[in-house]
N, C-alpha and C positions, 0 to 999 in steps of 0.2 A: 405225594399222596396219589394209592391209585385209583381211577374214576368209579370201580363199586366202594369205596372209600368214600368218598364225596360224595357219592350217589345218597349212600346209606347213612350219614351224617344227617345229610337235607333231609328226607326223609323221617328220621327221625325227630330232628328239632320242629320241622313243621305239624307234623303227628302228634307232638309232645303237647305243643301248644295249642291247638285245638282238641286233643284228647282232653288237658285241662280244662278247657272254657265252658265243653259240651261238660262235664262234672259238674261244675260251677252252676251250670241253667238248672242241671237235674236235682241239683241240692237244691236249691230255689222252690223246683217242684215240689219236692219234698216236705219241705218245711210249711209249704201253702195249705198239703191236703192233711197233715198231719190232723188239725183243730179245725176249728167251723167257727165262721162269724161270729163273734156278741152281740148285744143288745150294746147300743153305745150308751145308753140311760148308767149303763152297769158298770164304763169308765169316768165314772163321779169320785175323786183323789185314786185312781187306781194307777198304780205305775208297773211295765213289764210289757214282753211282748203281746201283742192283739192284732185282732180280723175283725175288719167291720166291714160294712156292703150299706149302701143308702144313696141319696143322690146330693152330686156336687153343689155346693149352694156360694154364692161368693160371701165373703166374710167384711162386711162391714169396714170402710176406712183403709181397706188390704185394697180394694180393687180390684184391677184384672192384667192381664198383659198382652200383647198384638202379637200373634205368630205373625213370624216376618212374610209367607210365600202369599198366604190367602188375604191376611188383614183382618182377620178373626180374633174377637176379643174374646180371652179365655182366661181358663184357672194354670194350666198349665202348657207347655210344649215343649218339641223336639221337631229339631231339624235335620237335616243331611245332605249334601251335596256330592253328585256322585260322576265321576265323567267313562265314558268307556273308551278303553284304550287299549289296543292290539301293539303287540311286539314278536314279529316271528309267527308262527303258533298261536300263541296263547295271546287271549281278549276276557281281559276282566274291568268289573267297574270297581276303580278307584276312587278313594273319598278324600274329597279337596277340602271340603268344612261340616261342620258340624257343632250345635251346642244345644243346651237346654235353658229352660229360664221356667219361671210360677213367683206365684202368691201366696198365702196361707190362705185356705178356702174352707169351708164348714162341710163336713156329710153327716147329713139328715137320713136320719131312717124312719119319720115318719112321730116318732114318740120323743126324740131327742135330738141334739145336735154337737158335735164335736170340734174343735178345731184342728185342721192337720197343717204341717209347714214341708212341703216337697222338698225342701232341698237336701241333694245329694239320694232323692230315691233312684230307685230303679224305675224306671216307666215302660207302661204298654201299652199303649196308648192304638187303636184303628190310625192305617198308615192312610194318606193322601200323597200320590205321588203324580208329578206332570214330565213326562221324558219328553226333550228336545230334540230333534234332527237336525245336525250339523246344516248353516248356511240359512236356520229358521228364524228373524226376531224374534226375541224376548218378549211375554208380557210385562206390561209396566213396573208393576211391583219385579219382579223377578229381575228384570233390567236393573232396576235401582238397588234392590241387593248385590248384583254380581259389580256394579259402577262403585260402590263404597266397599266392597270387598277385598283384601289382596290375597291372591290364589285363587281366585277364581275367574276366568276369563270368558267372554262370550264367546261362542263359536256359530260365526255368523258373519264370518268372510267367505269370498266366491275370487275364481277366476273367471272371466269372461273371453273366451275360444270364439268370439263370433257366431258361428254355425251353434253354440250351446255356453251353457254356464255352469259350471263344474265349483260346488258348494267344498269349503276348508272345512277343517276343525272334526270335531268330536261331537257322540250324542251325550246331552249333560240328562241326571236324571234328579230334580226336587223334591225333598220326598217332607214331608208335617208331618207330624200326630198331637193330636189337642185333647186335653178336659177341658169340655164346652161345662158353663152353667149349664145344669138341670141334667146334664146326664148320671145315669146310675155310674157307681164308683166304690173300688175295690179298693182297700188297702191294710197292709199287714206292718206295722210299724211297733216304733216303741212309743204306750204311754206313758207321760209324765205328768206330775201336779203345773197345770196351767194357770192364770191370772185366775181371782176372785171374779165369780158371777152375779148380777145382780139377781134379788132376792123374788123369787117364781119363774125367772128364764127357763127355757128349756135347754141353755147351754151348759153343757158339763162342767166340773170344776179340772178340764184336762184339756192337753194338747196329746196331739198323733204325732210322731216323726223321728228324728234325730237316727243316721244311716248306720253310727256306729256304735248303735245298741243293742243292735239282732242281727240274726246273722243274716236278714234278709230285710230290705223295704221298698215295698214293691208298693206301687199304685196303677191300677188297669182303669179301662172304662167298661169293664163287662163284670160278671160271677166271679166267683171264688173259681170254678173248675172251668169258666171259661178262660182265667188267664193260666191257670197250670195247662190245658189245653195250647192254647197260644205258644208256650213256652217252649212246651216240651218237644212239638214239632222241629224246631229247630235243632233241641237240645241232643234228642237222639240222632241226628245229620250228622252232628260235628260229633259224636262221639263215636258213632260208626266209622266215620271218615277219619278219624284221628288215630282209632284203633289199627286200623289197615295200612294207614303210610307210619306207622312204629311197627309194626308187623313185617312191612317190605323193607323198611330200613335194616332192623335186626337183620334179615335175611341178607340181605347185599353186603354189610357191613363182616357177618361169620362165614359167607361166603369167602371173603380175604382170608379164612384165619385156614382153611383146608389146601 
């Protein structure tokens, strides 16, 4: 195989797969600005997809959960662990770990209240991020995650040269995002018939959630257009970016064929 061969291959496959992703966020888009929030009073037995906006409320006996990096007790989060790493040329930050975790939590809009269960949404959660400088201790929490972690290692060895001391390792970068209690909150899920209410609650006779009902379910801490906002910045990078390395692929690749 010859190197505009391979060239135009990589190119492609890489293009390909982010041309898809950047699709993937813009459909997301789509589906957000399509419809406009309910009244959640009006998901009482309603089943199908919905958009609601109100503020996160913790649900009774659900409790909360501890993002690992701050120690913040919340309705939801996301984590990431990222280390940066130069080969040759090229320096990108790589992602060593990563997961999600929630509760089922209530959004109040004021006249009602709903139950939602996160799991398996999509989240957007405002990022908190602490970047580390190679040869810097860890704060404590953050030490104690990376200590009960495997794939993750400190980078916070040195060589000592006498006359100076020349820091190892990598910049690592921590990055959160949370549903705090009482923050405003965005979510576009599917309703379904939830548990019986007691009789004058203002809690609906429904649950919010379940990922493989709609083709979307997303939970933000902002607006309905603040998270298509959020999104879509990203969404059109990668699909700009994705379009162009299929583009130079094609070309490198029908370039072989003249």
């Amino acid at each position: 195989m010859v190197l505009p061969q391979l060239v135009g291959i990589v190119f492609l496959t890489i293009g390909g797969f982010v041309l898809l992703r950047g699709g993937r966020e813009l459909k997301t888009v789509f589906h957000i600005l399509r419809n406009d929030p309910v009244p959640v009073r009006s998901l009482d037995g309603h089943t199908g997809p919905v958009e609601i906006t109100g503020t996160a409320v913790a649900n009774e006996g659900a409790g909360t959960v501890t993002a690992p990096f701050t120690g913040s007790e919340c309705l939801v989060y996301t984590y990431e662990v990222e280390e940066y790493r130069s080969s040759g040329k090229h320096s990108n930050w790589e992602t060593l770990d990563e997961g999600q975790d929630g509760v089922d939590f209530i959004v109040d809009d004021g006249n009602a209240r709903v139950r939602v269960n996160p799991d398996g949404a999509d989240v957007r959660f405002e990022s908190q991020s602490v970047t580390v400088s190679p040869g810097t201790e860890l704060p404590e929490r953050l030490a104690a995650y990376v200590e009960r972690t495997e794939g993750v290692e400190a980078q916070d060895g040195s060589v000592n040269l006498l006359v100076t001391e020349i820091s190892l390792g990598n910049k690592q970068r921590f990055t959160e995002r949370r549903l705090d209690v009482g923050e405003d909150v965005y979510v576009y899920g599917q309703a379904m018939r939830g548990p019986a209410t007691a009789w004058g609650s203002n809690l609906v006779d429904a649950i919010v959630g379940d990922s493989n009902a709609t083709p979307v379910f997303v939970i933000s801490d902002t607006s309905e257009r603040g998270t298509a906002r959020r999104i879509v910045r990203g969404a059109i990078a990668e699909t700009v970016f994705g379009l162009v390395a299929v583009i130079v692929g094609s070309v490198a690749l029908f370039s072989t064929l003249l």
